[in-house]
C-alpha positions as CSV (number, residue, x, y, z in Angstrom):
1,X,129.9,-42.1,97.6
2,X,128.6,-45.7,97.2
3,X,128.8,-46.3,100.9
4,X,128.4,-43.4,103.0
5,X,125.7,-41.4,100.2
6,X,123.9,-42.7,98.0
7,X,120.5,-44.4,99.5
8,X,119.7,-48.2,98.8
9,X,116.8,-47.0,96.3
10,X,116.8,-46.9,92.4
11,X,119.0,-44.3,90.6
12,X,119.5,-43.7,86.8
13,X,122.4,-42.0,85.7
14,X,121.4,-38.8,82.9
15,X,124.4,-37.6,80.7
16,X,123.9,-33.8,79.5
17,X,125.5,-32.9,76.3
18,X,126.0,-29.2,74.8
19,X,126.8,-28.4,71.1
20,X,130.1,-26.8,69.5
21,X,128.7,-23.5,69.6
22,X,128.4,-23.1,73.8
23,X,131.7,-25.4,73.9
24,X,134.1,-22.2,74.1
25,X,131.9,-20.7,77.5
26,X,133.0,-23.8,79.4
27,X,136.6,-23.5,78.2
28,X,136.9,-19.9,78.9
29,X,134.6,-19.7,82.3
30,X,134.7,-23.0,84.4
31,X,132.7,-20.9,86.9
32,X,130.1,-21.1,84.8
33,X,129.5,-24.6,85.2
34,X,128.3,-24.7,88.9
35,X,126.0,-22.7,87.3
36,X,124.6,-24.8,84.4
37,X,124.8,-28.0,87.2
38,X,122.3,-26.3,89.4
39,X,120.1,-25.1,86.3
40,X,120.1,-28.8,85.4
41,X,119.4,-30.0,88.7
42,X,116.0,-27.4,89.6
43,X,115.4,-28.8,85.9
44,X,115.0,-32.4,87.3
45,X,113.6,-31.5,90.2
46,X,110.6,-29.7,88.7
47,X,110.0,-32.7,85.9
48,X,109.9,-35.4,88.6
49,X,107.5,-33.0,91.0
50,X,105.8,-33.0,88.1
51,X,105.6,-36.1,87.0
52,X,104.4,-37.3,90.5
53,X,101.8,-34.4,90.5
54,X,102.7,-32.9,93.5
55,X,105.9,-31.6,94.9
56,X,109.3,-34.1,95.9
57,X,112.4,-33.7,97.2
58,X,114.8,-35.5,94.9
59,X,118.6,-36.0,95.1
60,X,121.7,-35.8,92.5
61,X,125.5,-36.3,92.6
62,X,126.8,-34.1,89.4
63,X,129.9,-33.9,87.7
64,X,131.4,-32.0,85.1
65,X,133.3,-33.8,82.3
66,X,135.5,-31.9,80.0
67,X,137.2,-34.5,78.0
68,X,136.0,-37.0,75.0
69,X,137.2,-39.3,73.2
70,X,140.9,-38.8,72.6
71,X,141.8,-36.1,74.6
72,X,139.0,-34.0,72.8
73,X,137.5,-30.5,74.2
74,X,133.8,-32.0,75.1
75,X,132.2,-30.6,77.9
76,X,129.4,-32.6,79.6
77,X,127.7,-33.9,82.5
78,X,127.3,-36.8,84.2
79,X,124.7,-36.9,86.7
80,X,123.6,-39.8,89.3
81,X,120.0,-38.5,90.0
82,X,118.0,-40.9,92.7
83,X,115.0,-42.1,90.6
84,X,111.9,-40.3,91.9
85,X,111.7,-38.6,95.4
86,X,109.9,-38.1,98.7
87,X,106.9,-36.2,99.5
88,X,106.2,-34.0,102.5
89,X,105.0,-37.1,104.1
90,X,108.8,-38.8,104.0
91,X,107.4,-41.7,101.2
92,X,109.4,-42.3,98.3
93,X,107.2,-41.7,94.6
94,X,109.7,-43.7,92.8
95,X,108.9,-43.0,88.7
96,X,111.2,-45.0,86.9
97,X,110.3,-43.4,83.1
98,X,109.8,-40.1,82.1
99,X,109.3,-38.6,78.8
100,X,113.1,-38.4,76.8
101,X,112.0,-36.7,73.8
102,X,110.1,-33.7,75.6
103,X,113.0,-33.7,78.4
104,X,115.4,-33.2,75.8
105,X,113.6,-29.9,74.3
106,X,112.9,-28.9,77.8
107,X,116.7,-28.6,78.2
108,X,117.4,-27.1,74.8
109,X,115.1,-24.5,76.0
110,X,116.9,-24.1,79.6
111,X,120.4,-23.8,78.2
112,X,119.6,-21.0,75.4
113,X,118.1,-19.2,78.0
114,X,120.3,-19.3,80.2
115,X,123.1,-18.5,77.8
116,X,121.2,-15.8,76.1
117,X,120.0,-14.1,79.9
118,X,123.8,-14.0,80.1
119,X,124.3,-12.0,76.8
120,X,127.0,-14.8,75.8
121,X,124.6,-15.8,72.9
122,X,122.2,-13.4,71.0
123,X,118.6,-12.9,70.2
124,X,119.0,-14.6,66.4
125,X,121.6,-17.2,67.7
126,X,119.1,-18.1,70.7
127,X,116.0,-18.4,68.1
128,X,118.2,-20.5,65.2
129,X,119.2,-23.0,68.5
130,X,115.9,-23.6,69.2
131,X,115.0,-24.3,65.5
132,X,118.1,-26.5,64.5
133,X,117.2,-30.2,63.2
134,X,120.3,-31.9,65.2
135,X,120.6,-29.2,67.9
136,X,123.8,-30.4,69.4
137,X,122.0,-30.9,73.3
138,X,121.6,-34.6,74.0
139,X,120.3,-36.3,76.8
140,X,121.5,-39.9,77.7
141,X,119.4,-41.9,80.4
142,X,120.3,-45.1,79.3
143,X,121.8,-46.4,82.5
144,X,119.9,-47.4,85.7
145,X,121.0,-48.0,89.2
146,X,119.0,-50.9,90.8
147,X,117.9,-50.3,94.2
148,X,119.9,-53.3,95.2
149,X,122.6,-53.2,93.4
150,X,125.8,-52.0,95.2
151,X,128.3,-52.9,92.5
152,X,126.6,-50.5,89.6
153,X,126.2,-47.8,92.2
154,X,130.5,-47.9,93.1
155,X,131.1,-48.6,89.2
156,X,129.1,-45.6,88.3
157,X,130.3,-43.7,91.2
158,X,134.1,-44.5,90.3
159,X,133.1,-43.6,86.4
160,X,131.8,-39.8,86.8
161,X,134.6,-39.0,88.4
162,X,137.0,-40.9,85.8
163,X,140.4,-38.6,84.9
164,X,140.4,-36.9,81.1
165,X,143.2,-39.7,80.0
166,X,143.5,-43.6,81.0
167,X,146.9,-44.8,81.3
168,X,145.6,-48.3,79.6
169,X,144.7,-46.3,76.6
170,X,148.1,-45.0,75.6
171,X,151.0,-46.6,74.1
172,X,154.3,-43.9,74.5
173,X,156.5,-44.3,71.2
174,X,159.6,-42.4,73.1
175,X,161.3,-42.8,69.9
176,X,159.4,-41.2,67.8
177,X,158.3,-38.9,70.4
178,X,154.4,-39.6,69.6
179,X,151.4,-41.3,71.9
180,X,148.9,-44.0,70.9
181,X,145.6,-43.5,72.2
182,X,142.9,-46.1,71.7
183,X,139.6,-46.1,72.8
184,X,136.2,-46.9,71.6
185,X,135.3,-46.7,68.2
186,X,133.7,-43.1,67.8
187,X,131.7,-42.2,64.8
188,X,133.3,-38.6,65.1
189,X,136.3,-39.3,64.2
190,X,135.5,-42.7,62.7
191,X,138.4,-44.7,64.2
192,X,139.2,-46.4,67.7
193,X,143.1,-45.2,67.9
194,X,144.9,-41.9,67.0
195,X,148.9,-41.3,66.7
196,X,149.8,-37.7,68.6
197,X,152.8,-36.2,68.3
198,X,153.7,-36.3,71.8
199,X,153.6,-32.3,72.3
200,X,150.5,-32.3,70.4
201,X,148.9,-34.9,73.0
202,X,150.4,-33.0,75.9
203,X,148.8,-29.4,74.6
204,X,145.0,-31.2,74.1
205,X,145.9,-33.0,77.8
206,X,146.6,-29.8,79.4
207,X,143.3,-28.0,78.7
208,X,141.8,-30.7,80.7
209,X,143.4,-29.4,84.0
210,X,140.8,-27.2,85.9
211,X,141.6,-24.4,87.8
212,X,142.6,-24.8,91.6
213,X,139.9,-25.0,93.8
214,X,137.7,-25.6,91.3
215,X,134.5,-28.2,92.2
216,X,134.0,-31.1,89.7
217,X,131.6,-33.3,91.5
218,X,128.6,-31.1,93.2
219,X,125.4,-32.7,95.4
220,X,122.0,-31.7,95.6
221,X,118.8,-32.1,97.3
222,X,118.8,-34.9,99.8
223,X,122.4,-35.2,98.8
224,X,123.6,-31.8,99.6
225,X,126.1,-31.0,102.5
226,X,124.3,-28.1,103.4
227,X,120.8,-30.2,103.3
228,X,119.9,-31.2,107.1
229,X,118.7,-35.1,105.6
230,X,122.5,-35.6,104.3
231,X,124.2,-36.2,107.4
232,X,121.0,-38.5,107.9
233,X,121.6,-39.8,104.7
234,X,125.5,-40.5,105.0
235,X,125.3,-42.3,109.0
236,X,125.3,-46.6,108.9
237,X,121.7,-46.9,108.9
238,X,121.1,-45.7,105.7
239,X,123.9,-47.9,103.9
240,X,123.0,-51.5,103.3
């Protein structure tokens, strides 16, 4: 992805978070997330065109995420989106900051309505979502690519695409048939280890494994196979 995709220009990785409530659609339905990822993507694409005041062709590299912190049922997304984009006249608007607090409502509002246009959420669940305090949808854009750097584009590249479990994390106790999992310290479950009993970790581990066939990592825009720019995009002369 680092050397044959994504272009030498500034990138800022956005992480999409849904609450408890919509949690149980994504376990149930994993076709539903090519779905959400293309809802989140025409999102992006209409706040940068607007953002530059005119229309732009942008590009992402999207993947779902299932798992948390220790083992834990948490479906996100972790999106590389290219920082800006290019207007009909091929020059790159690059708009490095955009408005987090109003982005984050705007996807509140996308998700409810695109859960509620399914019938999977009702009227009064749709209208309380949009009124909760701490909503459950977050938005992380913490992270930026530099155009130049090479090394944050393969780390982040290598990290959206990370298995549910790292073998570094876990400490096997075959005697006592459990599994040590560190990590982190998470405010969740306020800790930065937890002792499974080892069926226990093998049961959480094993709703993790997506169905056959099933597409993790999707491109758009200028990144999309079926875009005629990509196979521009992914010869030499577009790789530094």
């Amino acid at each position: 992805m680092n050397e044959r995709l994504l272009l030498r220009l500034p990138h800022r990785q956005i992480v999409f978070t849904f609450p408890k409530v919509l949690r149980v659609f994504f376990r149930h339905d994993h076709g539903i997330v090519g779905d959400v990822s293309r809802l989140v993507y025409r999102m992006m694409q209409g706040v940068y065109s607007a953002a530059a005041g005119r229309r732009i062709q942008g590009a992402a590299v999207i993947a779902y995420a299932f798992a948390g912190d220790f083992v834990r049922f948490n479906p996100h997304l972790h999106g590389i989106f290219l920082e800006g984009g290019f207007d009909r006249q091929g020059r790159f608007v690059h708009l490095p900051s955009l408005d987090l607090p109003r982005l984050a409502q705007y996807f509140r509002a996308s998700m409810v309505a695109f859960f509620l246009n399914r019938s999977l959420i009702n009227e009064r669940l749709a209208k309380s979502m949009l009124d909760w305090t701490h909503s459950g949808f977050s938005l992380d854009m913490s992270v930026k690519i530099p155009a130049g750097s090479s090394r944050t584009r393969e780390a982040l590249a290598q990290y959206i695409a990370r298995p549910p479990v790292s073998l570094s994390k876990m400490l096997v106790e075959e005697h006592e048939a459990c599994v040590l999992y560190r990590s982190e310290y998470n405010p969740y479950f306020k800790t930065n280890a937890r002792l499974f009993p080892a069926l226990e970790f093998l049961v959480q581990l094993l709703q993790h494994l997506p169905d056959a066939r099933t597409h993790l990592v999707r491109r758009y825009g200028l990144y999309s196979s079926r875009s005629p720019a990509a196979r521009g995009l992914e010869s030499p002369g577009w790789c530094a």
